[in-house]
OpenMM code with the backbone's topology and positions (N, CA, C; nanometers):
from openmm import Vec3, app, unit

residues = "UNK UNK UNK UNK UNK UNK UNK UNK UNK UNK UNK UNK UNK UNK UNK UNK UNK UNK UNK UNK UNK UNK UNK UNK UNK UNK UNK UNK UNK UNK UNK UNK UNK UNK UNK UNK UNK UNK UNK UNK UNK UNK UNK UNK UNK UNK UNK UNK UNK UNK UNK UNK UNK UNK UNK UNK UNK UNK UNK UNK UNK UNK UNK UNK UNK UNK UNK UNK UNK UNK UNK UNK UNK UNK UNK UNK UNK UNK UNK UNK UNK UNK UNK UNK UNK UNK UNK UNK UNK UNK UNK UNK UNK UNK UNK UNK UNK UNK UNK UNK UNK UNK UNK".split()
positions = [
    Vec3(0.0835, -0.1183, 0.0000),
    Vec3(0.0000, 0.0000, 0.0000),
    Vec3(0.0879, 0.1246, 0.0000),
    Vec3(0.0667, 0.2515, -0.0722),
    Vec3(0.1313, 0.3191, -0.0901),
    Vec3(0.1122, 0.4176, 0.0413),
    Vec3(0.1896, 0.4868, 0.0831),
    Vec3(0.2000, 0.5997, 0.1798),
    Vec3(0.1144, 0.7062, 0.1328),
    Vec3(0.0737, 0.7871, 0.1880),
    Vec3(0.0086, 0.9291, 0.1183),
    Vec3(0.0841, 1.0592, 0.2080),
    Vec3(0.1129, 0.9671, 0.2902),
    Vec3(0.1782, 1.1424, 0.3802),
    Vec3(0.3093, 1.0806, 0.3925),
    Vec3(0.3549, 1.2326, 0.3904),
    Vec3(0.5091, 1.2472, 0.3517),
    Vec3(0.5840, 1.3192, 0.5076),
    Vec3(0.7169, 1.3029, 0.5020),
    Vec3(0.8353, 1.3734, 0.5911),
    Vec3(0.7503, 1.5385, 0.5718),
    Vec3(0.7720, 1.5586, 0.7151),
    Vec3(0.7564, 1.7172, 0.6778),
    Vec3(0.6289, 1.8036, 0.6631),
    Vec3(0.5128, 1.7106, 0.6051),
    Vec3(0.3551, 1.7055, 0.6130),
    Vec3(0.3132, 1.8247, 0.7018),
    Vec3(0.2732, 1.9105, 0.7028),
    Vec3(0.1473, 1.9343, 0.8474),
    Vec3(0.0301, 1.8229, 0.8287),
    Vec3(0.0447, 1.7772, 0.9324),
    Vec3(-0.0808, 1.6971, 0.9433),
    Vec3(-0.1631, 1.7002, 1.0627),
    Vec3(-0.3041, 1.6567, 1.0904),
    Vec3(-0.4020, 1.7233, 1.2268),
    Vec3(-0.4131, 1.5583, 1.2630),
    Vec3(-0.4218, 1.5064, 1.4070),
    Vec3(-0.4225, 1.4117, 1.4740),
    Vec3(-0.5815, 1.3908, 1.4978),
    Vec3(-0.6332, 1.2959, 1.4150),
    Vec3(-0.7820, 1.3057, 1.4337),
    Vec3(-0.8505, 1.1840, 1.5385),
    Vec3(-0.7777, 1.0909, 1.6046),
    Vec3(-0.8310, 0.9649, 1.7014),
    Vec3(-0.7137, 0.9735, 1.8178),
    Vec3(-0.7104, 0.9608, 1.9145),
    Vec3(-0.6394, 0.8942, 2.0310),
    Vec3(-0.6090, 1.0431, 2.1150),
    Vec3(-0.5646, 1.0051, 2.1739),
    Vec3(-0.5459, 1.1303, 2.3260),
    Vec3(-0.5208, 1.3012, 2.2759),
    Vec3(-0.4269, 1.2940, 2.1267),
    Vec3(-0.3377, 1.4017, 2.1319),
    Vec3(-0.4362, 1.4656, 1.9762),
    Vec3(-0.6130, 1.4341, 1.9654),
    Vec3(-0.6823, 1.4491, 1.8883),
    Vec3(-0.7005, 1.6455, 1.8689),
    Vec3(-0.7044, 1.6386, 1.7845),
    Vec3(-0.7132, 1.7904, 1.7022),
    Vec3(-0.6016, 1.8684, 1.7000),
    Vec3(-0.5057, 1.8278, 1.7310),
    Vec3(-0.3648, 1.8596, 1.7744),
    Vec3(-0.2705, 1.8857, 1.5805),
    Vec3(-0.2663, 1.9877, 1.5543),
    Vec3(-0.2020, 2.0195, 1.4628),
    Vec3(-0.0175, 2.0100, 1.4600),
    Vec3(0.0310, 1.9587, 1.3490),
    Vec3(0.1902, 1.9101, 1.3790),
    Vec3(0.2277, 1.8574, 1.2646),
    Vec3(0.3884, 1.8915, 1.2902),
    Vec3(0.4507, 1.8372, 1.1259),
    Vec3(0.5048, 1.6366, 1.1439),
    Vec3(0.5191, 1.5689, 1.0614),
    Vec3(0.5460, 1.4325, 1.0828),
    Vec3(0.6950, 1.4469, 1.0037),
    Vec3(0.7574, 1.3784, 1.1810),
    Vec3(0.8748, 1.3695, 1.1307),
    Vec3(1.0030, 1.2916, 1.0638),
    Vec3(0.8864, 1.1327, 1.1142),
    Vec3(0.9342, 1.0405, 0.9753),
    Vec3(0.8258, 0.9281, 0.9613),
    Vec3(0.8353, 0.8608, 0.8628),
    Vec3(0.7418, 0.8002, 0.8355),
    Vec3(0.8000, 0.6255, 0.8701),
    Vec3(0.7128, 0.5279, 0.8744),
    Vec3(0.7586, 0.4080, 0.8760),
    Vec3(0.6761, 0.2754, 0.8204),
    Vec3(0.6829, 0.2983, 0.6700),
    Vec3(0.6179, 0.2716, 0.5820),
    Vec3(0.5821, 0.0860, 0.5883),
    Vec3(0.6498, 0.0151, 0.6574),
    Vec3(0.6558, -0.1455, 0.6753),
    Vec3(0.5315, -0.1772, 0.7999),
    Vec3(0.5394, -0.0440, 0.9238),
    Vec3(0.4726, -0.0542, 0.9873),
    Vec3(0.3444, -0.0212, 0.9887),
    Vec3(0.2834, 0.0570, 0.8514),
    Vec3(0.1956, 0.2131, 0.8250),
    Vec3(0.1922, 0.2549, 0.9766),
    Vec3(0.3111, 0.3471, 1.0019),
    Vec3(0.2860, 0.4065, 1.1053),
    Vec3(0.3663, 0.5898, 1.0723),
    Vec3(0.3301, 0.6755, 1.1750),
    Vec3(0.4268, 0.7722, 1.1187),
    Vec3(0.4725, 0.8221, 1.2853),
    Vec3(0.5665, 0.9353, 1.3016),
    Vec3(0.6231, 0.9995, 1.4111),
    Vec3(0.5676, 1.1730, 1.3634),
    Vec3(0.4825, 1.2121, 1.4860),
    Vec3(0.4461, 1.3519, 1.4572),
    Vec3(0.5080, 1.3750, 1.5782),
    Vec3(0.5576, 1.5462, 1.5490),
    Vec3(0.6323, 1.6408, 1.6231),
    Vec3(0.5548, 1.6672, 1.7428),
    Vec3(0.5957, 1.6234, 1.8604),
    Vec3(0.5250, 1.6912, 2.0764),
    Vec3(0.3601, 1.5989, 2.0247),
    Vec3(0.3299, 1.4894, 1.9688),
    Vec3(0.2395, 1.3814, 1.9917),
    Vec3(0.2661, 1.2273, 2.0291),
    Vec3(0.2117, 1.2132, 2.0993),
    Vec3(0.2291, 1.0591, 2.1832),
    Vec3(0.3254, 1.0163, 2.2415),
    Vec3(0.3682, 1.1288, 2.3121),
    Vec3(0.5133, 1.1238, 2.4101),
    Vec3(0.5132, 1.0578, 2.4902),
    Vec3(0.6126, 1.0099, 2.4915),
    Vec3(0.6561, 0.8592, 2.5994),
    Vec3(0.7644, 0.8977, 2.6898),
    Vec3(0.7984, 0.8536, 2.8050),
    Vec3(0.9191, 0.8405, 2.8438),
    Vec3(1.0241, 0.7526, 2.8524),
    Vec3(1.1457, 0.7598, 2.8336),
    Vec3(1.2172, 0.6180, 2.8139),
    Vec3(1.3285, 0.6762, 2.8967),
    Vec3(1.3654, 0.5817, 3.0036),
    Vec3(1.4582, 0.5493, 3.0968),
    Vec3(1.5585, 0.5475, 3.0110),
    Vec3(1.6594, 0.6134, 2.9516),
    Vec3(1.7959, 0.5674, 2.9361),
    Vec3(1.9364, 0.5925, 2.9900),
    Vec3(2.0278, 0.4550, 2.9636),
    Vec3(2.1360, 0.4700, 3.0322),
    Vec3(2.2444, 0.5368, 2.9370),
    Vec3(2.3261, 0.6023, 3.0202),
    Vec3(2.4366, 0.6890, 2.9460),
    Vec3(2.4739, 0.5670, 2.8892),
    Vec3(2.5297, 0.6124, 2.7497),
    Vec3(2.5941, 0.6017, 2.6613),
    Vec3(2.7688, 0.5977, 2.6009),
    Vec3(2.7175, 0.7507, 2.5656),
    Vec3(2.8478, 0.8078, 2.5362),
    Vec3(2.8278, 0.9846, 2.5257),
    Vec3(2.9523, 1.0209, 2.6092),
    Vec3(2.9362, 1.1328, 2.6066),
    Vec3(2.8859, 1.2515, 2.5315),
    Vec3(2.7848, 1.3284, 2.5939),
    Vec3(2.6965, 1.4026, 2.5276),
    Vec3(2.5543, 1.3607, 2.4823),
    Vec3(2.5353, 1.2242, 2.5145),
    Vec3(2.4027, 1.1363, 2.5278),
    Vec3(2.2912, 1.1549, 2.5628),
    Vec3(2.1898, 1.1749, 2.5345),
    Vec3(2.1514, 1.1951, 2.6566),
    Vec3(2.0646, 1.0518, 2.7222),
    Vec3(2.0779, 1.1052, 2.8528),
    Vec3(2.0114, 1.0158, 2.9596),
    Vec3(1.9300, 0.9826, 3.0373),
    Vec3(1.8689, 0.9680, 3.1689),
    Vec3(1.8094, 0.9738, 3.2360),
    Vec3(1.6488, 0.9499, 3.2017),
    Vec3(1.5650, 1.0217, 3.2197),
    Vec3(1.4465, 1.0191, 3.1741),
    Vec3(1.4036, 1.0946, 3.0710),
    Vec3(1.4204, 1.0322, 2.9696),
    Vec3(1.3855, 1.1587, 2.8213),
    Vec3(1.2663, 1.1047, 2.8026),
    Vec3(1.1608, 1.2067, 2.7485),
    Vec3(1.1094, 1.2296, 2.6708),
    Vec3(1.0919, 1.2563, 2.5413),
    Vec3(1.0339, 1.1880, 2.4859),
    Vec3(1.0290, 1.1547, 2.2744),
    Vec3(0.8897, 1.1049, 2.2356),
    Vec3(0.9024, 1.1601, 2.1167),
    Vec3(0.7728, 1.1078, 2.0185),
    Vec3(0.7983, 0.9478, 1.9952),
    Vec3(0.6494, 0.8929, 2.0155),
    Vec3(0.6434, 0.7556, 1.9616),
    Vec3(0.5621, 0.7202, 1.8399),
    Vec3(0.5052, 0.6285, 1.7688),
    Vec3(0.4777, 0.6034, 1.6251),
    Vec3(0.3347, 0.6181, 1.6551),
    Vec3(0.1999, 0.6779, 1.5704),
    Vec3(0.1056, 0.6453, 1.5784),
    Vec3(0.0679, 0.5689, 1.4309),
    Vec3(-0.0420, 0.5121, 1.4320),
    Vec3(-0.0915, 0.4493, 1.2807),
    Vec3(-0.1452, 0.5333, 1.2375),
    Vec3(-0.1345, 0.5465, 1.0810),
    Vec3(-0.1360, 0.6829, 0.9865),
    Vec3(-0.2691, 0.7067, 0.9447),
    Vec3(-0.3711, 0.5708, 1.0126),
    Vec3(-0.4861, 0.6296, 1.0130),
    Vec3(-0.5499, 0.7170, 1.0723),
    Vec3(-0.4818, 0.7356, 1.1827),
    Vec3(-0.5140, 0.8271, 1.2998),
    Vec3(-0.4883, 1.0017, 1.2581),
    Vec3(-0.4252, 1.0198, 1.1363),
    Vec3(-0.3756, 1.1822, 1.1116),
    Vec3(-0.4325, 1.1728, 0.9780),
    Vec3(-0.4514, 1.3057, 0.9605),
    Vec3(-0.5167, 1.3748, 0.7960),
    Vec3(-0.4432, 1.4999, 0.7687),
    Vec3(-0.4048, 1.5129, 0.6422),
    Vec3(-0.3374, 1.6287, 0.6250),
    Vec3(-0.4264, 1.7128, 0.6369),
    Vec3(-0.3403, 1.8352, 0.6612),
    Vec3(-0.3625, 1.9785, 0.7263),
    Vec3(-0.3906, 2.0459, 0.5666),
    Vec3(-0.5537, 2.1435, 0.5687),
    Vec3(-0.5430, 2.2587, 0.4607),
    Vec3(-0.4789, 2.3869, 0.5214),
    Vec3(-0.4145, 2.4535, 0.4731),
    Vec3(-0.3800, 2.5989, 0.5539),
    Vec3(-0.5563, 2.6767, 0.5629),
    Vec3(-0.6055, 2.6482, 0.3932),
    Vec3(-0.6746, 2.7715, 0.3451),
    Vec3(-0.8060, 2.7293, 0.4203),
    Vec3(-0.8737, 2.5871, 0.4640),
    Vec3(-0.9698, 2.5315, 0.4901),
    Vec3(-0.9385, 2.5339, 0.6473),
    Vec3(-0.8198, 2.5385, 0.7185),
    Vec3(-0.7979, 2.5422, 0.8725),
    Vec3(-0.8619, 2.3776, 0.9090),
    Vec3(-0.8274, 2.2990, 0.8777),
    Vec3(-0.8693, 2.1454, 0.9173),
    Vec3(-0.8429, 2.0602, 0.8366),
    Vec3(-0.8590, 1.9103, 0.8904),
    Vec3(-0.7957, 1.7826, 0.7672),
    Vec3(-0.8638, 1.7487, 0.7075),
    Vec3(-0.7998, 1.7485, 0.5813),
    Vec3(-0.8788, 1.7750, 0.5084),
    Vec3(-0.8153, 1.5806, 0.4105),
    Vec3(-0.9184, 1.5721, 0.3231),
    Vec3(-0.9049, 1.4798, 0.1791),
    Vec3(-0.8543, 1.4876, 0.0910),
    Vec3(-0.7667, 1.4628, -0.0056),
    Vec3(-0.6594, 1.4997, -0.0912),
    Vec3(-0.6516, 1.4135, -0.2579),
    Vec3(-0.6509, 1.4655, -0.3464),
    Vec3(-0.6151, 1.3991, -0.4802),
    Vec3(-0.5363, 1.4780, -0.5148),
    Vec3(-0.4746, 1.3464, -0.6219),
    Vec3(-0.3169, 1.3545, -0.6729),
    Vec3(-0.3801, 1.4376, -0.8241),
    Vec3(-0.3256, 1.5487, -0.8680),
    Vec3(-0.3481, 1.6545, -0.9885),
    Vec3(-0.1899, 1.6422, -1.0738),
    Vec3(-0.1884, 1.5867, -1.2070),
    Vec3(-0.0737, 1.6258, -1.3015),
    Vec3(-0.1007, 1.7723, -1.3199),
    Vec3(0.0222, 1.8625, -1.2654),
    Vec3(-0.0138, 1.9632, -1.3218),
    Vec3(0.1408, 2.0320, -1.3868),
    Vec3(0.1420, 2.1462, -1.4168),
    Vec3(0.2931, 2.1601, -1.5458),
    Vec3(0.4037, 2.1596, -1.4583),
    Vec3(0.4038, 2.1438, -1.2831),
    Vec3(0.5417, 2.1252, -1.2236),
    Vec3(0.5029, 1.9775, -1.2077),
    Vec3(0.4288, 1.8588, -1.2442),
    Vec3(0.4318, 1.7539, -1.1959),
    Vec3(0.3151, 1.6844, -1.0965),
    Vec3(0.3131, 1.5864, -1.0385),
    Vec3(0.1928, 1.5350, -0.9701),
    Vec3(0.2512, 1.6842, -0.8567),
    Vec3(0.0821, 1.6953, -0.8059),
    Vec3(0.0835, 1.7910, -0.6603),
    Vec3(-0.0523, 1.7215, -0.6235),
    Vec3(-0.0530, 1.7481, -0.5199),
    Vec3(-0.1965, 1.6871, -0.4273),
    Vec3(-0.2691, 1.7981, -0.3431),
    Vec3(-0.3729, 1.8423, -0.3723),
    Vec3(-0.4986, 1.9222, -0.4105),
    Vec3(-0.5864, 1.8984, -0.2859),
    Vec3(-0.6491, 1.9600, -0.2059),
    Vec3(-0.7151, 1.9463, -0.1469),
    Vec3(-0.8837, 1.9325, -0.1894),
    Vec3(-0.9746, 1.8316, -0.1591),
    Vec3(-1.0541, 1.7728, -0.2068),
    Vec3(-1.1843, 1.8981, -0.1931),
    Vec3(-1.1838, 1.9718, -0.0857),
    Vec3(-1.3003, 2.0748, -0.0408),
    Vec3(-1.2563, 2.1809, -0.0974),
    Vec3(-1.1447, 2.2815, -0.1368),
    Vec3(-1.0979, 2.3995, -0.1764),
    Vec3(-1.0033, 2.3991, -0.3061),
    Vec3(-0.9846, 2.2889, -0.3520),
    Vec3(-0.9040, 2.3025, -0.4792),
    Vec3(-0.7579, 2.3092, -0.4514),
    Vec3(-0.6999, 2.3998, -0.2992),
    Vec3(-0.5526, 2.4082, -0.2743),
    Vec3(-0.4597, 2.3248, -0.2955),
    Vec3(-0.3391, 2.3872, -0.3586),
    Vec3(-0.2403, 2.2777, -0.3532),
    Vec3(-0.1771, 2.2616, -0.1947),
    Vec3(-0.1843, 2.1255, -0.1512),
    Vec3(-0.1087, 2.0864, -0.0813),
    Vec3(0.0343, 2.0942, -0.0318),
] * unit.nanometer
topology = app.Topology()
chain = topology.addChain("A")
for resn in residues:
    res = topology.addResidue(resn, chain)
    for name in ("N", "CA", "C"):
        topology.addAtom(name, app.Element.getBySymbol(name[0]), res)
């Protein structure tokens, strides 16, 4: 199955705790359909030093949600919105389904 959201995306968190929550995704993990959005579904993880400059102790980090859970972001519509793929003279761009915007 192909991915639809990309590195970098704004995308809006539409199911689980961190819902209506607007944010960019900061990588994707296409084997899992899962993605990593930026200050959503923060976890803490105990870690032990490393190597110097590491960090340690109790960090805090983004964990993976399933990519069903997010919809890309319209700027012009302010919400997530539905998307088709448009050939247009720079190439495929993806269009927002309610306002025509390019994505």
């Amino acid at each position: 199955m192909a991915l639809r959201i990309k590195k970098n995306d704004q995308v809006v968190v539409i199911a689980g705790k961190n819902a209506g929550v607007v944010s960019r995704v900061l990588y994707v993990i296409p084997k899992k359909n899962r993605v990593v959005v930026e200050h959503v579904n923060m976890i803490k993880r105990h870690m032990r030093p490393r190597a110097q400059g590491q960090p340690h102790g109790i960090v805090e980090r983004e964990a993976p949600i399933h990519i069903s859970n997010v919809m890309l972001y319209c700027e012009k519509c302010k919400k997530g919105v539905r998307f088709g793929v448009v050939e247009g003279p720079e190439g495929k761009q993806r269009v927002c389904k309610k306002c025509g915007a390019t994505l």
